[in-house]
C-alpha positions as MATLAB code, in Angstrom:
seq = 'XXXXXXXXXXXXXXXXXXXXXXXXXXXXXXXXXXXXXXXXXXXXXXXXXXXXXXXXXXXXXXXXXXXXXXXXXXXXXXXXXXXXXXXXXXXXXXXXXXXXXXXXXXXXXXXXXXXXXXXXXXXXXXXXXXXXXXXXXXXXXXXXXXXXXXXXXXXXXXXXXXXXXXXXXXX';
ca = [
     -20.362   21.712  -51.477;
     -17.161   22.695  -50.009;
     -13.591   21.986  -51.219;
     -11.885   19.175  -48.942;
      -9.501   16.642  -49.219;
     -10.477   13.570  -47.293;
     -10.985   13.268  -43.920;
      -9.587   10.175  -42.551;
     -11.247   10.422  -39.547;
     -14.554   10.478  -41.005;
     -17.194    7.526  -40.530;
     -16.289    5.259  -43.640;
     -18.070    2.208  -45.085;
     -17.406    0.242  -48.012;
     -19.495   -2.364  -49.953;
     -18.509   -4.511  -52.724;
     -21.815   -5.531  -54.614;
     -21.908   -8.104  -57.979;
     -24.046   -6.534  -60.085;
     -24.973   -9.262  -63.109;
     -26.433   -6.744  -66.105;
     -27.629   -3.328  -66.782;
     -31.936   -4.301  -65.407;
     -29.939   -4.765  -62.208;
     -27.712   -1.692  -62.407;
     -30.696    0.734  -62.530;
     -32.231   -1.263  -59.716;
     -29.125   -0.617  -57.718;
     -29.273    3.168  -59.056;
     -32.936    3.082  -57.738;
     -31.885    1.780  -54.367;
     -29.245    4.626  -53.969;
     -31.955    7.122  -54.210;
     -33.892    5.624  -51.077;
     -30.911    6.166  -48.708;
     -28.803    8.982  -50.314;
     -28.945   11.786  -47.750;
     -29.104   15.622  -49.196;
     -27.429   17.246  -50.710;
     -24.310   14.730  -51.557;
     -21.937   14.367  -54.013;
     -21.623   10.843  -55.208;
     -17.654   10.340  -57.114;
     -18.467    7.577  -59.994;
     -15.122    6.154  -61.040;
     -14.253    3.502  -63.664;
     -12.950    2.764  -67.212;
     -14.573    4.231  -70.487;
     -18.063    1.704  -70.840;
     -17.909    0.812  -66.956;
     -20.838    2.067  -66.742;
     -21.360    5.218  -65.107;
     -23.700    6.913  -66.953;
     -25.898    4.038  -67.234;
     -25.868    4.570  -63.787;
     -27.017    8.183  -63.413;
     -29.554    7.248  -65.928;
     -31.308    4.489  -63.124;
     -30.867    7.746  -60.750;
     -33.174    9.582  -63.198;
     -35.879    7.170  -63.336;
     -36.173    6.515  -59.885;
     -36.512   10.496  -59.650;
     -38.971   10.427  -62.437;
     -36.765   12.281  -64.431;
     -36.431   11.025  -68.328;
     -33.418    8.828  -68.731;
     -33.303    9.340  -72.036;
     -31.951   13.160  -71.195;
     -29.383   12.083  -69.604;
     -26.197   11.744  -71.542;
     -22.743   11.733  -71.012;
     -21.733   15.156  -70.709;
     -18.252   14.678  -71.662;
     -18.741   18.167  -73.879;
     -21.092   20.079  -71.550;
     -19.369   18.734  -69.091;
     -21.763   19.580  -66.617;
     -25.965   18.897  -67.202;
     -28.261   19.917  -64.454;
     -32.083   18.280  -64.152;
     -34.707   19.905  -62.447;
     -36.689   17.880  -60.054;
     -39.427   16.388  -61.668;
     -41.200   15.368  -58.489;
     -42.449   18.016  -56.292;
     -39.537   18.139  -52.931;
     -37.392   15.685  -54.925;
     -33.411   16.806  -55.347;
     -31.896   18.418  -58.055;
     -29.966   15.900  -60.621;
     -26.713   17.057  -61.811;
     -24.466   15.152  -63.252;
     -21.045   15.837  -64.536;
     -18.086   14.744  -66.344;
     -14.624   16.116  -65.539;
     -12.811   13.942  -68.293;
     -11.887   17.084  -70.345;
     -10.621   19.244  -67.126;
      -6.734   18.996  -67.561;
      -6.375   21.116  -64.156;
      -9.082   21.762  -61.034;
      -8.368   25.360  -61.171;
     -10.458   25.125  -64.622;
     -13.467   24.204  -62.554;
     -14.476   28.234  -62.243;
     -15.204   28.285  -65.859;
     -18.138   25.550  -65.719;
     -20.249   26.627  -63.142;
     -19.312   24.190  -61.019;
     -20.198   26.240  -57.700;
     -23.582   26.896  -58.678;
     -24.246   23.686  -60.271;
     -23.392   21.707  -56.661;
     -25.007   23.697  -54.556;
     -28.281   23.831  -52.619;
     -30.069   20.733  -52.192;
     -28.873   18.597  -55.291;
     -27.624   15.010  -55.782;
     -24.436   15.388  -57.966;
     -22.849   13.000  -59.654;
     -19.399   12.991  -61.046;
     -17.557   11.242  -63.958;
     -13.869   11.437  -63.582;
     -13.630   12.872  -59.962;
      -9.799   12.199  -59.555;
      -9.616   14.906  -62.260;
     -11.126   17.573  -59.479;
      -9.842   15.787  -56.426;
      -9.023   18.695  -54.622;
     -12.288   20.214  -54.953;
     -14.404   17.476  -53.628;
     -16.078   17.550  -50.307;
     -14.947   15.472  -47.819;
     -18.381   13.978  -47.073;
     -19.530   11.804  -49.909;
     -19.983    8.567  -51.521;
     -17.810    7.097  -54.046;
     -18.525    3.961  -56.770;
     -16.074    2.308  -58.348;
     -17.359    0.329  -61.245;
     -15.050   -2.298  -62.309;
     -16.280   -4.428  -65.388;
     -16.318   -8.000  -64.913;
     -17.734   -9.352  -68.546;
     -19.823   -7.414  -71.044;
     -22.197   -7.253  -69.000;
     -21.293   -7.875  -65.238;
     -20.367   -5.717  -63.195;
     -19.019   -5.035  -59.456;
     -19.744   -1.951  -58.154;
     -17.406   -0.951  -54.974;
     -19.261    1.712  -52.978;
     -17.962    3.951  -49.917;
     -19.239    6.307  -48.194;
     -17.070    9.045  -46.129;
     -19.469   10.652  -43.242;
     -22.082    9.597  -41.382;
     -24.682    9.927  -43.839;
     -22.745    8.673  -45.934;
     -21.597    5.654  -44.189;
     -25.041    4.841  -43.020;
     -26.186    4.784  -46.931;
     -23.778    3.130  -47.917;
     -24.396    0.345  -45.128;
     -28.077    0.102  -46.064;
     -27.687   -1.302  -49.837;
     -27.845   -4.450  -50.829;
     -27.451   -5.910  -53.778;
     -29.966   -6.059  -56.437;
     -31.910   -9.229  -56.661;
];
């Protein structure tokens, strides 16, 4: 994934989607992996408990991939999951909560881990801001109760946009 800043003149969309409890955050999670193009970086921001590893975790189902090995990889910072369907992407998800400085980026694999054909998703992604490609799609998870939730999603590039454009929210 290359290292850009954003592109303003990229195709942008934005969606702001009320998301009442964690059944219906998976089932948004699940309805991300029907439109996400690859590969694609998807940004995940939001306060500690927003919910953005529950998130990733409704990514792995739909992929067929255990969501119980998913965890917050606020210590391995970066956790990579092998497709478990045959053709599907790559999972990796990572958490840059820990990186005081981009430049520290080099030390965790990060170049390997987000390339090739994967989906990754990243915790913290103001922390690496400069290293982010200009194409992706970003979530915002704002927390509206304990368990509400509005999820603000954008996408920056075609692909992008046009996923982006096709989610609705979860009944």
């Amino acid at each position: 994934m290359g290292s850009t800043m954003p592109d303003e003149t990229l195709p942008i969309a934005e969606r702001r989607l009320l998301v009442p409890d964690e059944a219906a955050t998976r089932r948004l999670a699940a309805r991300l992996t029907e439109v996400l193009p690859r590969p694609c970086l998807v940004a995940l921001a939001g306060d500690l408990g927003a919910g953005k590893t529950t998130f990733v975790k409704g990514v792995a189902a739909a992929l067929e991939i255990d969501p119980a090995e998913v965890l917050s990889p606020t210590f391995g910072l970066i956790h990579e999951h092998a497709a478990a369907v045959a053709g599907g992407p790559r999972l990796v998800h990572a958490d840059m909560y820990r990186l005081a400085d981009p430049g520290e980026l080099v030390e965790t694999g990060w170049e390997e881990a987000s390339g090739g054909d994967a989906w990754v998703f990243v915790e913290w992604p103001e922390r690496i801001a400069a290293a982010l490609p200009a194409e992706r799609v970003e979530i915002e998870i704002t927390i509206d109760s304990a368990v509400a939730r509005t999820f603000t999603l954008r996408g920056r590039g075609a692909a992008q946009a046009a996923a982006v454009q096709a989610i609705e929210a979860p009944a």
